[in-house]
N, C-alpha and C positions, 0 to 999 in steps of 0.2 A: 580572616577565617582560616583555620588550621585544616588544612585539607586531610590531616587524618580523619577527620570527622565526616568529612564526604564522602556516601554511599554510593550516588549515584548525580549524573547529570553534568553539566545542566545540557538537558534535552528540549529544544523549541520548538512550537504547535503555532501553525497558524489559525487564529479565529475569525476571520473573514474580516470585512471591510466593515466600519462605525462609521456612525452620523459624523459628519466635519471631516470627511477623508481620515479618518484615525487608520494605519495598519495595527489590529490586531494580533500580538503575539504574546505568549507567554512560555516559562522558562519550569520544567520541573525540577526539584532538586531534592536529594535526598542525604537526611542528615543523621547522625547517632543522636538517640533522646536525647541526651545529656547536654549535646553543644548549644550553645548560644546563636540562638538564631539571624544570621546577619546581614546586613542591611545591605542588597542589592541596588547597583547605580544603570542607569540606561541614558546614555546620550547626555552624559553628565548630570541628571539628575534622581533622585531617589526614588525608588520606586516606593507603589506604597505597600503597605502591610502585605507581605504573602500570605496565602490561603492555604489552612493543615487539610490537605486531601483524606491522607491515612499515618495512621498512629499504630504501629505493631511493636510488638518483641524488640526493643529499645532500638528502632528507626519510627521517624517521621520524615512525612514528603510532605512538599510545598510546591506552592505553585505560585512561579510571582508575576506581576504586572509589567510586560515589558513593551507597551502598545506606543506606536509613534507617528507623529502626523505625517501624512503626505505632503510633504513640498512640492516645490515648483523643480524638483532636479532632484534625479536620485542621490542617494547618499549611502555611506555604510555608517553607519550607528556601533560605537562601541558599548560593552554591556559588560557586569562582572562588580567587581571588588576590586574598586583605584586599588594600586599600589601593593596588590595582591596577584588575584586574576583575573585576567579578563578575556571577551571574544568578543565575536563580532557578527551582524549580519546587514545584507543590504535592504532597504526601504526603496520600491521604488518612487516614481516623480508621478506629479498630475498628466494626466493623459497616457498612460504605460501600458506597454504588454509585458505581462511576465514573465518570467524565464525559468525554465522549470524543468529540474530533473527529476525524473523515474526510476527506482528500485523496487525492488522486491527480493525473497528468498535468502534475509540476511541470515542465514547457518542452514545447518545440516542435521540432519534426520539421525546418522551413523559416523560415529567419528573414525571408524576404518572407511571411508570414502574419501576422506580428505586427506589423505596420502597419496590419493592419484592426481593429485594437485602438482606440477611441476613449479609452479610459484606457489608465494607465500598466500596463505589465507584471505590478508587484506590488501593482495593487491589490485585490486575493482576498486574499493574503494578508495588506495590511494590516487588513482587514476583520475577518480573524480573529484577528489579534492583537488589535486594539481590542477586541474582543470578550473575548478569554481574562486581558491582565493589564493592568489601570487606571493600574498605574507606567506602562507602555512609553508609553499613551495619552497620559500629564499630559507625558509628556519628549517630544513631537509638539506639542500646544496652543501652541507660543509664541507664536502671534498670533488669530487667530481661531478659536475652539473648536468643532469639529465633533460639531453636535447627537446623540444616541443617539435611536434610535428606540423604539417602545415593546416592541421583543421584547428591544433591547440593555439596558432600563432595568429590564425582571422582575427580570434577575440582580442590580445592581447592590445592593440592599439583604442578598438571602441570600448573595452570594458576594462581590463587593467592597468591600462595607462591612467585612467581616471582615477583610480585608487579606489574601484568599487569589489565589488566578488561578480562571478558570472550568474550566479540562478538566486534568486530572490524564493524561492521556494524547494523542496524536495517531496515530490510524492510517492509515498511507499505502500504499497498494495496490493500487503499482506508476505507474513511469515516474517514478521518482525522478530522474532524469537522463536524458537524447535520449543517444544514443551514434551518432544517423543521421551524424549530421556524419564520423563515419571514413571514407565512402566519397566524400567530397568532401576533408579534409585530408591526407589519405595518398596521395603519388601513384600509387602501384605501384594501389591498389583505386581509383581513378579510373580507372585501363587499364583493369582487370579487367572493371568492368561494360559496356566497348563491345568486347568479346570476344564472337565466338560464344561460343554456348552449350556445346558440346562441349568448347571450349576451356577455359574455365570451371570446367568439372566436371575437367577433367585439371590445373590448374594446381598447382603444388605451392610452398610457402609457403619462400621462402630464410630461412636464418636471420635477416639483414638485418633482414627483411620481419617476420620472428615480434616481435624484438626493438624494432621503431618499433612493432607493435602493443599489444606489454605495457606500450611503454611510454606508449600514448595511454589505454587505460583504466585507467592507475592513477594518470598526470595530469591526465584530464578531472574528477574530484571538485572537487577544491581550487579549478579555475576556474568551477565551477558551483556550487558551494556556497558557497565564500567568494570571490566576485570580485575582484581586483586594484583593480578601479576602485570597490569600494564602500566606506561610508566607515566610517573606525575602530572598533572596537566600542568605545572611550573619548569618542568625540564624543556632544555632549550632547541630541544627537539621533539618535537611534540610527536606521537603514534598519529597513523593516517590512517583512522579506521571506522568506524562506525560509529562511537563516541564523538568522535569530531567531527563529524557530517551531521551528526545532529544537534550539536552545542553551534553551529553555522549557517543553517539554512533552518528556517520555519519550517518544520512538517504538515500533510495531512496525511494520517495512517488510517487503513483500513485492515480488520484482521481477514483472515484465511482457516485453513483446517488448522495448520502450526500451531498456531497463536492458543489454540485450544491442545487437539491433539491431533496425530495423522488421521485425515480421514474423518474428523468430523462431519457429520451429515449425511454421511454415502453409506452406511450402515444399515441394517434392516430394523423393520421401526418397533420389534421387539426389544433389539440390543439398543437402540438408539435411547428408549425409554428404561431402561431398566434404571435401578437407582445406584450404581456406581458410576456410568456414561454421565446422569442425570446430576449426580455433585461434585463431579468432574468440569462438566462444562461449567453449573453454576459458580465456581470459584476461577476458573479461566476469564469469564466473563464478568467478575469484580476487579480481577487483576488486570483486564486491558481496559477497563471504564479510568483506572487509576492511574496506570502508566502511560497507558498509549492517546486515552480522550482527553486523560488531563480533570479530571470532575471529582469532586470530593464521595468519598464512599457512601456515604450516608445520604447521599442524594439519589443513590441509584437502587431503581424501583425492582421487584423482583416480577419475573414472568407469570403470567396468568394464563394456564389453558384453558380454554373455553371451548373446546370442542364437547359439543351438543350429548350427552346421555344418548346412548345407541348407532352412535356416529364413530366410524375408523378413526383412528389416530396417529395413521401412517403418514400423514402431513400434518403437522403443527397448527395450528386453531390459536394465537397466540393472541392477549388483549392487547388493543392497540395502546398506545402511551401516551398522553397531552403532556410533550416535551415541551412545548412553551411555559405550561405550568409549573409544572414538576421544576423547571431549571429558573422561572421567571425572577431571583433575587442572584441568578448569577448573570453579571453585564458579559462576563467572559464565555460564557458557555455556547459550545460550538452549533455551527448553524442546521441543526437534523431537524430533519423531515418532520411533521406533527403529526403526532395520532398515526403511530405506527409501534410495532412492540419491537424493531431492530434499530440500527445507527446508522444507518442512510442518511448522508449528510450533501448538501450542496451549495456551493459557494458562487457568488459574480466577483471575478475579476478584470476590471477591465474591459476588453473585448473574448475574454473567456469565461467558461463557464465550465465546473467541474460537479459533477456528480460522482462520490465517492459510495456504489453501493455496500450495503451490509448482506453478504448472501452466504453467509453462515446461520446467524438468529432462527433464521423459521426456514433452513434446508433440513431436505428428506432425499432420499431415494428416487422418489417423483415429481421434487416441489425444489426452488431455488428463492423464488419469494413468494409471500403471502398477498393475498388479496389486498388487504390495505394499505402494504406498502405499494403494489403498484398504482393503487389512486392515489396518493400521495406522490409519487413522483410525473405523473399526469399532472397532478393540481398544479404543483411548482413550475412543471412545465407551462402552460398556459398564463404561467404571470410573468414570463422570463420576457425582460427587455430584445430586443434585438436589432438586428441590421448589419446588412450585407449590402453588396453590387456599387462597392463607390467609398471614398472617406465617410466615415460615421462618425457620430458622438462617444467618450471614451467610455463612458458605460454600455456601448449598445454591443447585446453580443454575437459575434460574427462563429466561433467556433466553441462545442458543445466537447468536453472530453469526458466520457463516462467510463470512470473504474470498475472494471469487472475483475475482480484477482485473477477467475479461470479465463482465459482466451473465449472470446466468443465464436470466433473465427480460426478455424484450428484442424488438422487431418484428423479426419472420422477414422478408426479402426473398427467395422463390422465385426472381422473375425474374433479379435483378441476379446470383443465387448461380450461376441458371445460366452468364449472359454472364459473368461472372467466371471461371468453371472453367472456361471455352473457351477464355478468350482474355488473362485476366490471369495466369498464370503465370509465378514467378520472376525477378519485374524486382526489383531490389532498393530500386529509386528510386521503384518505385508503389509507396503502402498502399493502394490502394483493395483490391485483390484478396486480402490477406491480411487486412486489416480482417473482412471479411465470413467467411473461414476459419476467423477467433478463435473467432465466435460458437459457442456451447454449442446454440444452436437451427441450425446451420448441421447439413445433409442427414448431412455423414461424423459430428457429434458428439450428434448426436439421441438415440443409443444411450445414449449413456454421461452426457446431461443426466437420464436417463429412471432410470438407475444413481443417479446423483445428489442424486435426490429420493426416490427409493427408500432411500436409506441415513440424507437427513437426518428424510424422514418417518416412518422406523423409528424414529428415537431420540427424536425427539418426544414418538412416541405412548408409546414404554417410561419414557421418564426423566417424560412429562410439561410438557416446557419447550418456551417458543415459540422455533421456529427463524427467521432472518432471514439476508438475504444480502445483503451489502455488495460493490458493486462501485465501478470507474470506468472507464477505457478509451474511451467514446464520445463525450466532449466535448460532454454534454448532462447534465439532470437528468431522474430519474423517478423513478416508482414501482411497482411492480409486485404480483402474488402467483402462487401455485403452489399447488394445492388438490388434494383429491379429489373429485370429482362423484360420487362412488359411496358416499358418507359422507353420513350429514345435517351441518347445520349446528351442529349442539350437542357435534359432535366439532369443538372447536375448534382441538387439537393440530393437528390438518390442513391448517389455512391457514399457511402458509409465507410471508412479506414479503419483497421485491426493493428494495431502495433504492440507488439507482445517481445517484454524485455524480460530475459529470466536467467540466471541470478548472479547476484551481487556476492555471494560467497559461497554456495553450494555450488559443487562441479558438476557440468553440463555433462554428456551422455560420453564417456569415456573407455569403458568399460568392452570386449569383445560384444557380447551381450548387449552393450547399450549401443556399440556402433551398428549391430543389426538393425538395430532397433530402429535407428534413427537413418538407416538406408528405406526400411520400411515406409517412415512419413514423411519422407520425400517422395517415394514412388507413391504415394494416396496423396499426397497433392498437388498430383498433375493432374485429377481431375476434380472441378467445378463441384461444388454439393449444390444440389438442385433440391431446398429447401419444399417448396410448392411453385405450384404454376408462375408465382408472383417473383421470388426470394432465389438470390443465387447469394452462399456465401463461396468465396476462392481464396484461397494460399496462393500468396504471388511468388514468382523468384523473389527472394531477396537482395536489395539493394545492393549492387555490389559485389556479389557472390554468384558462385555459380551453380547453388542449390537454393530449393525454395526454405528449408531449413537450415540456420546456423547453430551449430553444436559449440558454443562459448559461452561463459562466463561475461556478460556488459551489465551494461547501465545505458540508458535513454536521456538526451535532450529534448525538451521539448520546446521551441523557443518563436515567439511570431514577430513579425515584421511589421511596422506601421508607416501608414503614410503612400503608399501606392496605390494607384488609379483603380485597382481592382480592389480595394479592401485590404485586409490583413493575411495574408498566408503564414500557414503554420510549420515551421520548419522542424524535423523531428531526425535525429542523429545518433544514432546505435555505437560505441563504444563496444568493441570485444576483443578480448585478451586474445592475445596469440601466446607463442612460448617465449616470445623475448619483446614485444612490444604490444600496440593497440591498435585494431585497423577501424577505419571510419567508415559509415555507411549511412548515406543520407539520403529524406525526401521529403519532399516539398507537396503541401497539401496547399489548393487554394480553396477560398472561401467561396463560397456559393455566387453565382453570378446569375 
């Protein structure tokens, strides 16, 4: 294959678990029209036919089969084009807990931000590459060999000595891409936003207009994922950056505001519906069904409002979808929620289980999900295998991780929430005001975080298993919990964990201004949010640090233990950039007892 001809890729998505232990994964690739479509190998043998997702302006994507049985012993499985290129990932063994890292907020909103960057752009993510596969490492050493510290050197004897990678997955959860830049490279939305506001709201989208915009988000992948100026995937030093954390580890991606635009959903439900916000989103939301779900375009259903004749339309009324149907002639197609109108997706692995929500689809102002997504992940709940308090069977799941992009668990700002709803509404160019929106602890979403804990601490106490919530979104590190106070302590199902990793390439709060800022939510959370009579959520000190907030740049381990008298614990390991290294901050979640 003439790598001139490669757009993009390959980028790998994992699609859950198949009958006869199959690990599902597939690789997308994108090619110029013209090239010769070439015949992908996995674990020495040929895959079969890839599948054309999309066909534009002389590129085509693919998607190819790269699924491999479960053995009896993990393995790493080479993949690629013999004698060309190739990569790699690991498969784990029968009876496995998975190993799994966490990102989110791969770029930036403003590229004058990233000058206060004292290192380079990618180096998070070379941090985590050095860490996941020991090849990529030795092909970096050509001159001076950069020491591992003593959390990088635990693994090296049980995981790299074997000749395997460290994480069999990567979860990314949300802001896989900035999409802010449209309202600076498009001239016609350069007008737009020094329009009154009335104006605004009445503008209607020419065709022109529609067709420069499908055709910026189904361009901007290929320049953000695989850059023009970065270097060859045949050079003998391969870039340690985001390309190659995804061409290495299987993903499951959930998107965010980014992925669309700043601030999707936190909008007023005038500007939210108007019909530029409205073909805006709808081509955001073709471009991540293609790049990031991996699903061919033409299989993807467009949204139905159904909110009622005389009924508000400040929350979304969204038809639900029979994704079984809809997808039922693809074996590949990722495991979402049925008869819902978002991409809530949830997977068993193992002794884990991940629920990746969709809380962009049917956000508002007042609403984060709709009604039938949350029966729908009730339903799933109630069927979910499980087992805690002792060795269990390797299906049975002992720990629940639920993707929330925004932290659930997070310091409340009263005041700023107030001056915000007065006076930051609907600039498209500010996030402070929708930043602060997002929050789940924000006045309009109090409700429905209160829902939230209410349905995962339901399934806790029934199934038994420790629930945890994985976020990113704030461009800091923490930790958190969510509890009952009306429980003793020895009901352990009840404490709920917040682990919130933010970001992998945007700079954490730096700025005069943002170290105010970020003195502020620390001093709010030292104290407890007392939810209702029932619900306490808290910002804990952070691991290792001597604030409840870390202002860095990480990535997240997520990695469990099997075979102890207690069940599985789940070990979870923050990674964050200092100015000349990486410090370690770990903690230990046990499983329900």
């Amino acid at each position: 294959m003439n790598q001139k001809d490669l757009l993009l890729g390959p980028v790998l998505s994992f699609r859950g678990i198949g009958k006869g232990e199959v690990w599902k994964v597939t690789a997308l690739l994108g090619l110029k029209l013209g090239a010769d479509i070439p015949v992908m190998e996995v674990d020495g043998k040929a895959c079969p036919e890839p599948k054309l997702l999309l066909a534009t302006q002389g590129e085509r994507y693919l998607r190819y089969d790269l699924s491999c049985k479960i053995q009896k012993k993990e393995r790493t499985v080479s993949y690629g084009f013999p004698g060309e290129l190739t990569w790699s990932f690991t498969v784990p063994g029968q009876g496995f807990s998975p190993r799994m890292a966490y990102v989110s907020c791969n770029g930036f909103s403003d590229p004058a931000v990233m000058r206060k960057l004292v290192r380079k752009s990618d180096a998070v993510w070379e941090d985590l590459l050095y860490s996941h596969d020991r090849n990529l490492r030795r092909k970096q050493e050509t001159g001076e060999v950069k020491l591992l510290d003593k959390e990088q050197l635990w693994h090296e004897k049980r995981i790299h000595d074997k000749g395997l990678q460290r994480f069999h997955l990567m979860l990314m959860g949300g802001d896989q891409i900035y999409f802010d830049s449209i309202w600076e490279d498009i001239k016609p939305l350069r007008q737009w936003v020094a329009l009154p506001r009335q104006q605004q709201l009445d503008f209607k989208v020419p065709k022109a207009l529609e067709r420069e915009i499908e055709a910026y988000y189904l361009g901007l992948y290929k320049q953000r994922w695989l850059p023009n100026d970065r270097k060859p995937w045949s050079t003998r030093k391969p870039t340690l950056d985001a390309s190659a954390a995804m061409a290495t580890m299987p993903t499951v991606m959930m998107w965010d505001d980014h992925d669309i635009f700043d601030g999707w959903g936190s909008y007023s439900d005038k500007m939210q519906s108007c019909h530029l916000f409205q073909t805006l989103f709808r081509h955001a939301r073709r471009a991540f069904w293609v790049f990031q779900m991996q699903h061919a375009l033409e299989d993807l259903p467009e949204l139905e409002d159904i909110t009622p004749a005389g009924f508000s339309h400040q929350d979304p009324l969204l038809k639900p979808i029979p994704w079984s149907k809809v997808l039922a002639k693809d074996a590949l197609a990722l495991p979402m929620l049925d008869n819902q109108p978002g991409f809530t997706s949830a997977y068993s692995v193992g002794p884990v289980a991940i629920v990746a929500a969709d809380l962009r689809t049917e956000r508002s102002r007042t609403q984060v999900l709709g009604s039938d997504t949350w029966s729908q992940i009730k339903k799933w709940a109630d069927h979910l295998e499980s087992g805690s308090g002792g060795p269990q069977p390797s299906s049975a799941c002992q720990h629940l991780l639920f993707m929330s992009s925004v932290p659930v668990v997070h310091p409340k700002l009263p005041l700023a929430e107030l001056l915000m709803d007065k006076f930051g509404q609907d600039h498209v160019t500010d996030s402070n005001a929708d930043d602060l929106k997002d929050h789940w602890s924000h006045d309009d979403h109090e409700g429905e975080r209160k829902r939230l804990l209410e349905v995962l601490s339901g399934l806790a106490q029934e199934k038994k298993i420790r629930v945890s919530m994985v976020s990113g979104d704030v461009h800091v590190a923490a930790w958190g919990t969510a509890y009952r106070k009306d429980l003793p302590a020895s009901e352990t199902w009840s404490q709920m964990h917040q682990f919130t990793s933010s970001a992998v390439v945007h700079p954490s709060l730096m700025g005069v201004m943002e170290r105010l800022f970020l003195s502020w939510l620390n001093s709010n959370s030292k104290q407890p949010q007392h939810i209702d009579v029932q619900y306490v959520a808290e910002v804990m000190p952070f691991p290792g640090h001597d604030r409840h907030v870390m202002a860095a740049r990480n990535w997240l381990a997520l990695e469990l233990d099997l075979g102890s008298a207690e069940g599985c614990k789940l070990w979870a390991t923050w990674r964050c950039e200092t100015e000349t290294s990486f410090s370690n901050h770990l903690l230990a979640v046990s499983p329900v007892v």
